[in-house]
N, C-alpha and C positions, 0 to 999 in steps of 0.2 A: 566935073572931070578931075579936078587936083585935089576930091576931095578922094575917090577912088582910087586916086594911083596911091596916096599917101595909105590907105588904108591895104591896099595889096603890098605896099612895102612893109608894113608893119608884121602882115601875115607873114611873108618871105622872112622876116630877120625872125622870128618865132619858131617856124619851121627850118629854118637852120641852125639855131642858137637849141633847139633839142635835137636832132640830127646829132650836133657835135657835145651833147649831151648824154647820148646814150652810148657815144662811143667812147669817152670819157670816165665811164664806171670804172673804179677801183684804180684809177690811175692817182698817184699821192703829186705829182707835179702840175702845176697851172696853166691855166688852157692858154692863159695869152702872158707876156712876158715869160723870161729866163732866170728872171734877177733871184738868187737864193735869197732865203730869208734868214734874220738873225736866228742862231738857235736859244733856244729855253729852255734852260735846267729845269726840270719839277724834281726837289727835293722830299721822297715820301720817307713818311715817320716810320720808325722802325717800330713793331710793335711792343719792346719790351723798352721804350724811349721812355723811362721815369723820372717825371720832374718831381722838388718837392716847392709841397706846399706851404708857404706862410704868411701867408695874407691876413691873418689876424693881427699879426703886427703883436706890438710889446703890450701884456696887459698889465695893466696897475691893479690890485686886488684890497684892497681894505677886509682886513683879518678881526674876529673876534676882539681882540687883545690889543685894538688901535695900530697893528704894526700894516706895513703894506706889503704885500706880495708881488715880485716884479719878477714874472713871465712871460718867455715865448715858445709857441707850440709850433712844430712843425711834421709834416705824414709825407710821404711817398704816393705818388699815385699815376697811373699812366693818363700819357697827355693825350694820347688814341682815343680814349674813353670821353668823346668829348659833353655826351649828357651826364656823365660823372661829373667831370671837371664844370660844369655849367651848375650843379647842382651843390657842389661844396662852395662854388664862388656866392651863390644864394644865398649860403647858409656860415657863412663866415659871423655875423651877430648874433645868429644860433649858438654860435660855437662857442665863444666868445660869455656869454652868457651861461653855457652849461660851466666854462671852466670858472668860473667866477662865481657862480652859486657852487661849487662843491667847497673849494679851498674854505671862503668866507663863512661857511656853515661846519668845519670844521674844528670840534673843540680843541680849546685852550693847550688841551695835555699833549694834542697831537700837533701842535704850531712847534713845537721847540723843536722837535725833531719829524720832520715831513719825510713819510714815505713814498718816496718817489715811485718805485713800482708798484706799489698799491694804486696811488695817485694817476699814475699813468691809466692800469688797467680798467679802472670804475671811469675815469671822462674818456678813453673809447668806447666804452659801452655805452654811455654816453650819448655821442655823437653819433654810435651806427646805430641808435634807435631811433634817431633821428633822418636819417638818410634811407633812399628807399631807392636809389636806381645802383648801388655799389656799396662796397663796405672799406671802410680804413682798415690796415693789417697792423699799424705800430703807429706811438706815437714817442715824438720827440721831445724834449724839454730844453729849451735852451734858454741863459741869464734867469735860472730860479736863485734867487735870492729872498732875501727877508730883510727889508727895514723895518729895525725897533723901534716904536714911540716911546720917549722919552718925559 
């Protein structure tokens, strides 16, 4: 007998708990208490949101001629793009490595005076042969210097 009644009470709160469920469609306030809730900022990215990239960090270069090459490379690229941005963070010792065999394979005549926009434009080409879901538009050079071995 109390196992019945337990079991028609359960039926009852099911049958009323959807009752007060189907009257409840599209309503954005909760069915029991009043209390507001805190609100949440969702902050969305704007799509022209361009962070740049430098995550290769400073590279040391050992040059033909014993001197060292102290570079840092930095690109633009939207942070929206997030299988871009996942696929250049992959490919940072890629990069890292293309810029480092170009310089070091550069002869002797071409160390005293580096073409920087030549230089620039062959390691983006570079790098977007190497990438397949986006492409870099420019790249940056920052602290290109040359120490001489002595």
């Amino acid at each position: 007998m109390a196992l019945l009644s337990i079991a028609c009470l359960l039926i009852l709160l099911i049958v009323i708990g959807t009752i007060a469920g189907l009257f409840h469609i599209g309503k954005s306030e909760p069915l029991i208490g009043s209390r507001s809730l805190p609100q949440i900022q969702h902050t969305q990215l704007n799509p022209s949101d361009i962070r740049v990239f430098s995550e290769m960090g400073r590279l040391r270069i050992p040059l033909i001629n014993s001197s060292i090459l102290i570079l840092s490379i930095s690109f633009p690229y939207s942070a929206d793009d997030t299988a871009f941005t996942e696929e250049i963070l992959a490919k940072v010792s890629d990069f890292r490595t293309i810029a480092s065999g170009y310089f070091s394979s550069l002869p002797e005549t071409r160390l005293i005076q580096i073409d920087e926009d030549a230089a620039k434009q062959e390691i983006l080409r570079r790098f977007n042969d190497s990438l397949r879901l986006g492409r870099i538009e420019v790249l940056y050079f920052n602290d290109l210097m040359v120490i001489e071995s002595y």
